[in-house]
N, C-alpha and C positions, 0 to 999 in steps of 0.2 A: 914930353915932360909937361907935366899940366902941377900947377902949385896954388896951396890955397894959404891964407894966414903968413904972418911976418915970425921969422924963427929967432930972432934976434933975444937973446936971454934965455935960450933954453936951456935947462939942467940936464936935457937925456935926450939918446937920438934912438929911436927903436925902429929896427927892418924888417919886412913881411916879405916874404918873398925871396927871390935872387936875385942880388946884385950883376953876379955872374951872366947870368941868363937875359940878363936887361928887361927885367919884369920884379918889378918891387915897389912897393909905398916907404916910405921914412917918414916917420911918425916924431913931431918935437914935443914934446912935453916941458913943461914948468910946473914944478910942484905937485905933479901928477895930472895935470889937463890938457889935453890938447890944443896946443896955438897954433901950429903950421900943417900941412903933411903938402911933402913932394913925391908924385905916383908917374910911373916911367912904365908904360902901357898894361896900367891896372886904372881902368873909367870905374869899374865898382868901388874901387878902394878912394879914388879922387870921390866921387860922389857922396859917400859917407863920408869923409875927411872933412869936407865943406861944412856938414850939417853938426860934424864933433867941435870943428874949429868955432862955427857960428854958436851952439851951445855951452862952450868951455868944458864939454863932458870930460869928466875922474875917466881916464883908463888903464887899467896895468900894465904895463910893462911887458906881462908873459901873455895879455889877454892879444892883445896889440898884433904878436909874434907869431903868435902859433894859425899857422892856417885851419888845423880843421876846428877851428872854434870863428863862429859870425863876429864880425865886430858891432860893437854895440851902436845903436843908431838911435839917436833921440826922434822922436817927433818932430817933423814941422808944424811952424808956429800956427796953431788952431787946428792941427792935427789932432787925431784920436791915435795916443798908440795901442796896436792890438798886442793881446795879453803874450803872444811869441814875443813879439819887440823886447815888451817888457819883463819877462823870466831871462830870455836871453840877456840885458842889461843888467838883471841882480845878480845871474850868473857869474856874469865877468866881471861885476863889483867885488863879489864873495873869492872869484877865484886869485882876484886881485890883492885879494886883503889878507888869504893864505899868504900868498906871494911874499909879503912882504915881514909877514908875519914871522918869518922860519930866521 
């Protein structure tokens, strides 16, 4: 179990992965940002989690969830992000904004 960020106030609990299988991230959200994520042997999904929680990156809900979509990963600070980083992030902001939009 590796955990980043304090969950404490969150409005939404979103799971990637299997529960079952003992392989998933839980993603906490407030108001649509990511504050916490707890990942039970996913180090990619901890790894990003870190850099969502440290950023307060917007993510959706369905973006979050669905594996065959990246999750969106900001820059580290004095990073360059390269222009996949960045489509892939407006991506899942747009896919996000469907989302919510219906």
């Amino acid at each position: 179990l590796q955990m980043v960020g304090l969950s404490q106030g969150h409005d939404r609990v979103v799971i990637r992965g299997s529960m079952e299988a003992d392989s998933f991230a839980a993603f906490y959200l407030k108001d649509g940002v990511v504050i916490a994520v707890d990942a039970v042997n996913r180090p990619q999904e901890f790894m990003i989690g870190k850099k969502m929680v440290a950023a307060r990156l917007e993510a959706g809900p369905a973006v979050l969830a669905d594996e065959s979509v990246g999750l969106p990963s900001p820059a580290a600070k004095g990073e360059k992000a390269d222009n996949a980083c960045l489509h892939q992030y407006a991506s899942a902001r747009e896919l996000a904004r469907r989302s919510t939009a219906v």
